[in-house]
C-alpha positions as CSV (number, residue, x, y, z in Angstrom):
1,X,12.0,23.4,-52.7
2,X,13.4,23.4,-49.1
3,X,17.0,24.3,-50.1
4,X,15.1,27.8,-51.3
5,X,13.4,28.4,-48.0
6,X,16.2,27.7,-45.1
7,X,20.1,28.0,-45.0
8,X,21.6,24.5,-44.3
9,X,24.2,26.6,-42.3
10,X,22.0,28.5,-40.2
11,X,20.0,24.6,-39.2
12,X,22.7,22.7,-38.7
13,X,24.2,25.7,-35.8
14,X,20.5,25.5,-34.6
15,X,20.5,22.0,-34.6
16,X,24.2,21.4,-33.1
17,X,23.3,23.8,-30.2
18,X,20.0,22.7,-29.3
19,X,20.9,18.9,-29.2
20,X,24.7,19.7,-26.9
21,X,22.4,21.4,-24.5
22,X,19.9,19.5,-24.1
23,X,21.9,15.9,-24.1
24,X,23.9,17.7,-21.6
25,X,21.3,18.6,-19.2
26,X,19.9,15.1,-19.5
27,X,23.6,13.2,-19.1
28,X,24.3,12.9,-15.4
29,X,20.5,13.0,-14.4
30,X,19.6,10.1,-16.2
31,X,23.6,7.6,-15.8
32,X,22.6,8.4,-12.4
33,X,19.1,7.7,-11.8
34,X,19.0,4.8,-14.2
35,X,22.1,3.0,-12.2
36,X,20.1,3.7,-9.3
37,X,17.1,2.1,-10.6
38,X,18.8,-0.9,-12.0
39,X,20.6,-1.3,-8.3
40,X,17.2,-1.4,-6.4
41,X,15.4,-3.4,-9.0
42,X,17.9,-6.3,-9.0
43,X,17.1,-6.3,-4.9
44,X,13.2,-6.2,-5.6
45,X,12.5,-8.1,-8.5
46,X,12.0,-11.7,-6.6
47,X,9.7,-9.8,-4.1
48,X,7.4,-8.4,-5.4
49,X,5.0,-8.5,-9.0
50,X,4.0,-4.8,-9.8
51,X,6.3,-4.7,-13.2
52,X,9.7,-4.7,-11.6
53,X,10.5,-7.0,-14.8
54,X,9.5,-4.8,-17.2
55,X,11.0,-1.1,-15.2
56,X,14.7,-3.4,-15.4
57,X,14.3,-3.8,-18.9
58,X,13.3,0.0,-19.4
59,X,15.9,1.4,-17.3
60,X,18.6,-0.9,-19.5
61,X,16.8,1.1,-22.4
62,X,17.6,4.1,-21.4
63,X,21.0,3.2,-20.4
64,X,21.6,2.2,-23.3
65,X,21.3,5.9,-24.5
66,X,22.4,7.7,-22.2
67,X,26.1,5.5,-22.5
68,X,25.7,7.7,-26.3
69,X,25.6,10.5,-25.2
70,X,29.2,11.8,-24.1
71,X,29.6,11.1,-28.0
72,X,27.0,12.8,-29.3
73,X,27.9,15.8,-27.0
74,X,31.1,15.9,-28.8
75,X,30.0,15.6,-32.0
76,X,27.5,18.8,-31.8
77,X,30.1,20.8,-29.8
78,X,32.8,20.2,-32.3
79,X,30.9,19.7,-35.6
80,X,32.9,16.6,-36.6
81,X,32.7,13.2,-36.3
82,X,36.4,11.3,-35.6
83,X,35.4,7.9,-34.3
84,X,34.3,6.3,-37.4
85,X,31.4,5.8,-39.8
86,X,30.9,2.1,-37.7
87,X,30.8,3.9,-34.5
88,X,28.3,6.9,-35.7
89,X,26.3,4.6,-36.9
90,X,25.7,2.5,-33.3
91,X,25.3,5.7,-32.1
92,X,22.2,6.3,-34.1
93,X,20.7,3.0,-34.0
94,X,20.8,3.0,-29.8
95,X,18.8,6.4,-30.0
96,X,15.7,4.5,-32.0
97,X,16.3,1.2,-30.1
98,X,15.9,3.1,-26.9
99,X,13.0,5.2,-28.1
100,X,11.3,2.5,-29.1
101,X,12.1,-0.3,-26.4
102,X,11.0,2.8,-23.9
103,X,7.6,2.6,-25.4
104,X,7.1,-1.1,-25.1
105,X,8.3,-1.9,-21.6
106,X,5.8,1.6,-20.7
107,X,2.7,-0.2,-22.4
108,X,4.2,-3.6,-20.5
109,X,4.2,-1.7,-17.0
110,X,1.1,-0.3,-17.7
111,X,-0.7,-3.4,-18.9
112,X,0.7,-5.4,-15.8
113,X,-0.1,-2.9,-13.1
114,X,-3.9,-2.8,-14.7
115,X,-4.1,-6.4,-14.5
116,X,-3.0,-6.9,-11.4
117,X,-6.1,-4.2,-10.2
118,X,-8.5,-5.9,-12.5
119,X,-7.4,-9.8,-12.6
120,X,-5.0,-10.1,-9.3
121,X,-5.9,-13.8,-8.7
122,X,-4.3,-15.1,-12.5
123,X,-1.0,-13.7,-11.4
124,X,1.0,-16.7,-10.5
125,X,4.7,-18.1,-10.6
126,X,4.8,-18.9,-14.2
127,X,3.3,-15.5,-15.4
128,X,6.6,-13.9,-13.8
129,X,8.7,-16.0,-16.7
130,X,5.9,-15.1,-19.2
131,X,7.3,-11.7,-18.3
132,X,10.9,-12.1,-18.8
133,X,10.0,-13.7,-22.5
134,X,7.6,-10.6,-23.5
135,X,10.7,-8.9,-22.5
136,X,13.1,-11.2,-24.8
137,X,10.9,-10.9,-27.4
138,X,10.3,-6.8,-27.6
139,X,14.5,-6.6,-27.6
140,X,14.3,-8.6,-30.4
141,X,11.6,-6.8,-32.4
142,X,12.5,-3.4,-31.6
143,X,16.6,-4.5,-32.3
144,X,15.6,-6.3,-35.6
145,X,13.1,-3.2,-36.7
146,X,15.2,-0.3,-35.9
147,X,18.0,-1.3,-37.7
148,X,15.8,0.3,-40.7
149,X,17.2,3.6,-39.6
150,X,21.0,3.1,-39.8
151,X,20.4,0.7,-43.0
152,X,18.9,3.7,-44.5
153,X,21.3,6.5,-44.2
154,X,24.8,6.0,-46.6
155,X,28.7,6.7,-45.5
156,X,29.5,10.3,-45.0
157,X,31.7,10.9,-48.1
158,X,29.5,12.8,-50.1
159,X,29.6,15.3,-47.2
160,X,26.0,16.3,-48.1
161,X,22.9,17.7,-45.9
162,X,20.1,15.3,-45.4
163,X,17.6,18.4,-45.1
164,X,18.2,20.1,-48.7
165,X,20.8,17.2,-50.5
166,X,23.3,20.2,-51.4
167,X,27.0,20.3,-49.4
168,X,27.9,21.9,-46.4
169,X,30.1,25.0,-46.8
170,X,32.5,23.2,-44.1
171,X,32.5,20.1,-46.6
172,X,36.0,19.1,-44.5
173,X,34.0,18.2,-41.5
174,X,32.5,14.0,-41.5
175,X,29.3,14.3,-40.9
176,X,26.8,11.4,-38.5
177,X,23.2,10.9,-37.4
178,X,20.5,12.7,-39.2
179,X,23.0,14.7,-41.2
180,X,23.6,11.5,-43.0
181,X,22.5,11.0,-46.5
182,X,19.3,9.2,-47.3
183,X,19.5,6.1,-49.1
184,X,17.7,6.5,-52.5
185,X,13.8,4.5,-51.9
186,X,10.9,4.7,-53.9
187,X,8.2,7.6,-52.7
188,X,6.0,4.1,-51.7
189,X,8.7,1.9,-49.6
190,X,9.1,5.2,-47.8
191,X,5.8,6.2,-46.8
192,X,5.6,2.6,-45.8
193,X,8.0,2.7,-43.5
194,X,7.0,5.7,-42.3
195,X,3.7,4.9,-41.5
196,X,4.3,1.4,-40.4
197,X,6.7,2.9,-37.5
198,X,3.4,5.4,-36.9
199,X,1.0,2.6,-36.5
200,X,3.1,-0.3,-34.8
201,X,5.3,2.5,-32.6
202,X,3.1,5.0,-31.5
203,X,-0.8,4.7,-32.5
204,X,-1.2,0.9,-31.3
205,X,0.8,1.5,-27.5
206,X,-0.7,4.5,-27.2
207,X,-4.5,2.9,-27.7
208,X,-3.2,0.5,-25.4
209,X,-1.7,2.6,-22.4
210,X,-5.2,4.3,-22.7
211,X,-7.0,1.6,-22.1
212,X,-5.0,0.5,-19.5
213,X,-5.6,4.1,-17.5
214,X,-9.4,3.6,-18.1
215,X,-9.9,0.3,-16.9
216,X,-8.0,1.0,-13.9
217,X,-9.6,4.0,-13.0
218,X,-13.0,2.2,-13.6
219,X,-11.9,-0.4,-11.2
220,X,-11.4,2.4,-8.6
221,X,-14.8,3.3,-9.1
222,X,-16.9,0.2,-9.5
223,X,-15.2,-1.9,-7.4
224,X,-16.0,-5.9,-7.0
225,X,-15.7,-8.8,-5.6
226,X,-13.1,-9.9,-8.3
227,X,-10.7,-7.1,-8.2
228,X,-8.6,-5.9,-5.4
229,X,-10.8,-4.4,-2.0
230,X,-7.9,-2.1,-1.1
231,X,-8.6,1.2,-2.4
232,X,-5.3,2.4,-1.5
233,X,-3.4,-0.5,-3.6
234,X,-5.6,0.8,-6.6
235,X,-4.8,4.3,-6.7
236,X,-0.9,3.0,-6.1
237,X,-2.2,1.2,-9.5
238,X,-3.8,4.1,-10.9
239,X,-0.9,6.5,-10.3
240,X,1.8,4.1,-12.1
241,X,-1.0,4.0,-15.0
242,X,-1.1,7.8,-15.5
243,X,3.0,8.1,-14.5
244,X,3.5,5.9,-17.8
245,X,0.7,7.6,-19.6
246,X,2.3,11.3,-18.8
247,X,5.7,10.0,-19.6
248,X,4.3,8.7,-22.9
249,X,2.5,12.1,-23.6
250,X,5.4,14.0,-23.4
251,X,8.6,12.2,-24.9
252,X,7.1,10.5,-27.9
253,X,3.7,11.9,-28.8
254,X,5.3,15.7,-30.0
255,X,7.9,13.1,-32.3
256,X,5.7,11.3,-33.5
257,X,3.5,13.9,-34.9
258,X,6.1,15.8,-36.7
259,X,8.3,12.5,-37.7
260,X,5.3,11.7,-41.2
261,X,5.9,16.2,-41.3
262,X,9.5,16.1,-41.3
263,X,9.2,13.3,-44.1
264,X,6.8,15.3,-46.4
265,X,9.8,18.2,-46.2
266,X,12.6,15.6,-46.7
267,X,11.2,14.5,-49.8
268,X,10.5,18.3,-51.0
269,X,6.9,17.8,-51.1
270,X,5.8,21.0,-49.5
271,X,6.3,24.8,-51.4
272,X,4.9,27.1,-48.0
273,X,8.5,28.0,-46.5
274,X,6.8,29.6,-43.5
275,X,5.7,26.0,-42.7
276,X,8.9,24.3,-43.6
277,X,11.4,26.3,-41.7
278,X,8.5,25.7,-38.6
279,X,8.7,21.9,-38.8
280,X,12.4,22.1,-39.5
281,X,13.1,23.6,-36.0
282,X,10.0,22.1,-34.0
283,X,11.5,18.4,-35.5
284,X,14.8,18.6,-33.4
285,X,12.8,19.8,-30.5
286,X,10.4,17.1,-30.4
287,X,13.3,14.9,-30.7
288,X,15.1,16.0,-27.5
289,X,11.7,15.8,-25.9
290,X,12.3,12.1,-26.9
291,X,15.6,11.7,-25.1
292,X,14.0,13.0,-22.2
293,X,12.3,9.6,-21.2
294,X,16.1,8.9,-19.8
295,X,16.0,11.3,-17.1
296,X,11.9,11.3,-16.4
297,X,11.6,7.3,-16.1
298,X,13.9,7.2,-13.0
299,X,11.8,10.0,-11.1
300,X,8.5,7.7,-12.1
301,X,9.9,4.6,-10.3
302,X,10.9,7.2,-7.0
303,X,8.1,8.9,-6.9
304,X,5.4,5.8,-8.2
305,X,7.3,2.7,-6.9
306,X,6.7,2.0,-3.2
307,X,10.0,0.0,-3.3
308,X,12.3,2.4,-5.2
309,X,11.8,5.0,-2.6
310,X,12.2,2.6,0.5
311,X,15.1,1.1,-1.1
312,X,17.0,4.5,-1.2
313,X,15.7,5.5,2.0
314,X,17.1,2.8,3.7
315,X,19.8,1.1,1.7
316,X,20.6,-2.0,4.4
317,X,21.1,-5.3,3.3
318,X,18.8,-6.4,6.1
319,X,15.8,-3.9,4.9
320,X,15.0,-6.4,1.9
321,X,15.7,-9.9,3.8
322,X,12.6,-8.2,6.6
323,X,10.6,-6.9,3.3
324,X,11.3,-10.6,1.9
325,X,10.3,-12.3,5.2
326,X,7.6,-10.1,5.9
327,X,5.9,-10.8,2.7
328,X,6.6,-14.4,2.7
329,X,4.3,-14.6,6.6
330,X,1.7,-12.3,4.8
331,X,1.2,-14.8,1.8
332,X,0.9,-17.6,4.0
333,X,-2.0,-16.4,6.0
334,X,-4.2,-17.2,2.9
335,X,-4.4,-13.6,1.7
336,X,-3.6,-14.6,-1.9
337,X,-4.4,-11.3,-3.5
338,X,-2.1,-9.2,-0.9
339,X,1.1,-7.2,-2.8
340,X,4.2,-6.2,-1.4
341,X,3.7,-2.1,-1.2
């Protein structure tokens, strides 16, 4: 029904231009801010416990991306894909690994900020490897679960639109990404999927990163003798919280709401075209809101991350080895519960 309502030409110049803009707004912002990040973090990471594990392994994430990019940009300028079905479809699988490895190391951030507010004294040593294998073990789900998406689409030789299944009048041009033909599934392994990437992607982190935000800002409020006195350390705590909540609001909540509507049109299950053509061009949209995370993660750890913004401030050598030493005389005087800021 969909091929009646929209012209596949008119989407895919709507599509091409919306995506080169925006991934080249995002380019230099986030190669830039997410070297940064992974420069200061590498300094950091032995000095302090507020997540620094889990921001390294988000700004790889996004790096990840972001090294796409330059590609993609080429490929929605030119309207042709010359590197290679092998290559287009790396391409396509970084943009889901990074969307959903982004979501993860947030919920991580966000679970270890809240329980260093709520539960500060069963931090210790060992809980900072228990950190680096939650981290090996989200790259390994998110790697193993995304490859659905490329696995899905089939090699660009029927030249044919993934919106409508009918050819492209430029049928000369090789075609990657969502243009790609969908693998033929049964109506119930797709809604599966679908609503299995809902559940385990979006609804289940973002339960989590809410929680997270209220039990912080209840510690704030109720304080005790079991949590951290230092009101100023809490809203530090409080702050990250929200800075991973907002980022989480923006970037994947719109996707994720129109990803189950852009299904139902894919699979021609809805006759109103008003409301097709709508989802059509609200889908890409929500999908550069996605990519945004690259750029909008950097400017949480300057403007969250005591560290980060120190760190660029003053970029000596000698800065962290006083930081290091400093902490290292504040431990020993028996304050146990006492943070690097």
């Amino acid at each position: 029904m969909s091929q009646n309502c929209t012209s596949s030409e008119d989407l895919r110049t709507y599509q091409h231009l919306l995506y080169a803009v925006v991934y080249g707004v995002i380019l230099a912002p986030g190669l830039l801010g997410n070297v940064l990040a992974l420069c200061v973090f590498r300094v950091y990471v032995k000095e302090t416990k507020k997540a620094v594990v889990f921001m390294m392994n988000l700004a790889v994430a996004d790096l990840l991306q972001v090294l796409s990019l330059p590609l993609r940009i080429y490929y929605y300028l030119n309207n042709s894909w010359p590197f290679g079905h092998p290559l287009c479809m790396i391409c396509f699988y970084l943009k889901y690994v990074n969307m959903y490895a982004s979501i993860f190391f947030l919920v991580c951030v966000s679970v270890r900020r809240c329980e260093l507010i709520v539960r500060p004294l069963n931090y210790n040593s060992s809980r900072s490897k228990w950190d680096m294998l939650v981290c090996a073990v989200v790259w390994c789900v998110v790697c193993l679960a995304c490859l659905l998406f490329p696995l899905l689409r089939t090699p660009n030789i029927q030249q044919k639109n993934s919106v409508n299944n009918e050819p492209y009048k430029n049928s000369h041009d090789l075609f990657c990404f969502a243009e790609l033909p969908t693998r033929s599934i049964g109506p119930a392994t797709a809604w599966a999927i679908v609503l299995s990437a809902e559940l385990v992607g979006f609804v289940i982190p973002l339960a989590v990163i809410i929680t997270c935000t209220c039990l912080t800002a209840w510690s704030l409020r109720h304080p005790s003798s079991k949590v951290i006195p230092d009101r100023g350390e809490k809203r530090k705590a409080l702050r990250m919280v929200l800075s991973c909540s907002g980022v989480f609001l923006v970037c994947f909540v719109p996707y994720h709401i129109t990803l189950p509507l852009d299904f139902v049109v894919k699979s021609n299950s809805l006759k109103d075209c008003a409301l097709i053509n709508a989802i059509l061009r609200w889908h890409p949209i929500t999908l550069c809101l996605a990519s945004l995370n690259c750029c909008l993660d950097p400017l949480m750890y300057y403007f969250m991350t005591d560290e980060f913004r120190r760190r660029l401030s003053k970029p000596d050598v000698s800065d962290g080895r006083r930081l290091s030493h400093a902490t290292g005389e504040y431990m020993r005087t028996g304050n146990t519960t006492a943070e690097t800021s």
